[in-house]
C-alpha positions in Angstrom: 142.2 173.0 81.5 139.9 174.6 83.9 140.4 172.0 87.3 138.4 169.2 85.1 139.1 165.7 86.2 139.5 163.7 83.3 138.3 160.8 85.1 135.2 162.0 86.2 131.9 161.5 84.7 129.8 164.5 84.7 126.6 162.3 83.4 126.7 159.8 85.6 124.6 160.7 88.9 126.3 160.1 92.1 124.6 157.3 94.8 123.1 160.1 97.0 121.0 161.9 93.6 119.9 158.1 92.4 118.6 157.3 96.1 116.9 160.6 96.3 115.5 160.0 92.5 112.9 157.2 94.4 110.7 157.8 96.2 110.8 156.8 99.8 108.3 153.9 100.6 109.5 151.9 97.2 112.9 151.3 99.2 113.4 147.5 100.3 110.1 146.6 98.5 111.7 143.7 96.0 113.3 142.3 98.9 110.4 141.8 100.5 108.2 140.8 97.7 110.9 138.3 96.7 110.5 136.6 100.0 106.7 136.6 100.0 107.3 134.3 96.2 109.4 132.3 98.1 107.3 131.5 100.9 104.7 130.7 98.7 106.6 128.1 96.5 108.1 126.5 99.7 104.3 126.2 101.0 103.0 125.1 97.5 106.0 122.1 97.4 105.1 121.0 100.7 101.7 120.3 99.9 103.1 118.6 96.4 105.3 116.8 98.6 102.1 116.0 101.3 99.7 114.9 97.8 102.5 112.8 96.3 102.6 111.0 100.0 99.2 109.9 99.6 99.2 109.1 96.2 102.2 106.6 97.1 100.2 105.4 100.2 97.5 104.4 97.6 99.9 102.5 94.8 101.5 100.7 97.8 98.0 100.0 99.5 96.7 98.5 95.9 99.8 96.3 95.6 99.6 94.9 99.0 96.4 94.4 98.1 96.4 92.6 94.9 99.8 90.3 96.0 97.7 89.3 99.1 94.3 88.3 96.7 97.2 86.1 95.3 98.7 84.2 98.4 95.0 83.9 99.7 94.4 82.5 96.1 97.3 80.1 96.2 96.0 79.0 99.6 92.6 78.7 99.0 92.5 74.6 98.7 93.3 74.7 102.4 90.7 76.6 103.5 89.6 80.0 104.3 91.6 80.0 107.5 94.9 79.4 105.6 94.3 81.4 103.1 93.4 84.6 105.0 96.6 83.7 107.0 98.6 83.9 103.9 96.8 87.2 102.7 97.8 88.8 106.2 101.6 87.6 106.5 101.9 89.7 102.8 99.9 92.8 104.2 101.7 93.0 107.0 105.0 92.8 105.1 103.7 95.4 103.0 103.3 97.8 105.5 99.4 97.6 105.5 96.7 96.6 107.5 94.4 93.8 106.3 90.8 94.6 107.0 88.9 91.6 105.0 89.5 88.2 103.8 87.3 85.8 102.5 87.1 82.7 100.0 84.1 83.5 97.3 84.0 80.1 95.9 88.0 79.5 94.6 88.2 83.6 94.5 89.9 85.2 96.9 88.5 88.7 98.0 91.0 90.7 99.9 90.4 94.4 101.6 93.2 96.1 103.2 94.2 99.7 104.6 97.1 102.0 104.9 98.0 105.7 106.9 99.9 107.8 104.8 102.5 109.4 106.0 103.0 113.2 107.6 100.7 115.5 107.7 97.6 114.1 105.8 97.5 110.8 108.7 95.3 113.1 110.0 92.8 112.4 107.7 92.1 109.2 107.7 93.7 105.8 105.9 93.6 104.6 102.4 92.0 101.4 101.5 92.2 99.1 98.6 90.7 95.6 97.7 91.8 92.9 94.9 90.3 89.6 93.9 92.1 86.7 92.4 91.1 83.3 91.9 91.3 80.7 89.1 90.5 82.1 85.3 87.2 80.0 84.4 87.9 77.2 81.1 85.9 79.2 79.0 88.0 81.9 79.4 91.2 80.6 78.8 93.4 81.4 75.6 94.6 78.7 73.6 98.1 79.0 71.4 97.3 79.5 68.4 100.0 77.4 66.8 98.4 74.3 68.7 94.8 75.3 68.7 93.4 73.6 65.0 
């Protein structure tokens, strides 16, 4: 044998000829491109998480909403005074504002308003309204296994 290291790979390039193999200005570009893709999905999740916020704020405005139309309801016999006091002891337990009460005959007709959360306060509140009242006789369903 002529000094040939059997170990040695004669095919495989050593670091130095694969670094000199790119060329210069590609070095440290995936790096930095894989951080750009990162700061967008963090940006895009934190206005999925901002959206979602206010999409909560609404549901949670719209039940406050419709379980205050129903202790304004239930109150309504007493007056309009009672049952707009009833409506705001449920907003405010609810973590909303009420912004209207009133008694439309036995229907209660109930506005109320909420701030979402973080960043999109800013932009104003969210409001929802509910009715709820006494179903008319007309409208009632009978059982059908007593109704001849």
């Amino acid at each position: 044998m002529t000094g040939h290291d059997p170990g040695a790979c004669p095919a495989r390039p050593t670091g130095r000829a694969r670094d000199r193999s790119r060329p210069a200005g590609e070095r440290g570009s995936a790096t930095v491109l894989g951080a750009g893709l990162v700061l967008v999905v963090l940006v895009l999740m934190a206005v999925a998480v901002q959206l979602a916020a206010v999409v909560i704020t609404r549901h949670r405005a719209q039940a406050a909403a419709d379980l205050a139309a129903l202790a304004s309801a239930t109150d309504a016999v007493a007056g309009q005074l009672a049952a707009c006091r009833a409506a705001r002891d449920v907003a405010e337990r609810m973590a909303t504002e009420l912004t209207g009460c009133e008694l439309d005959g036995w229907d209660a007709v109930v506005r109320v308003s909420a701030r979402p959360p973080g960043l999109v306060e800013r932009w104003g509140t969210v409001r929802a309204a509910a009715r709820a009242g006494p179903v008319p006789a007309d409208q009632l369903v009978h059982d059908a296994v007593g109704a001849d």
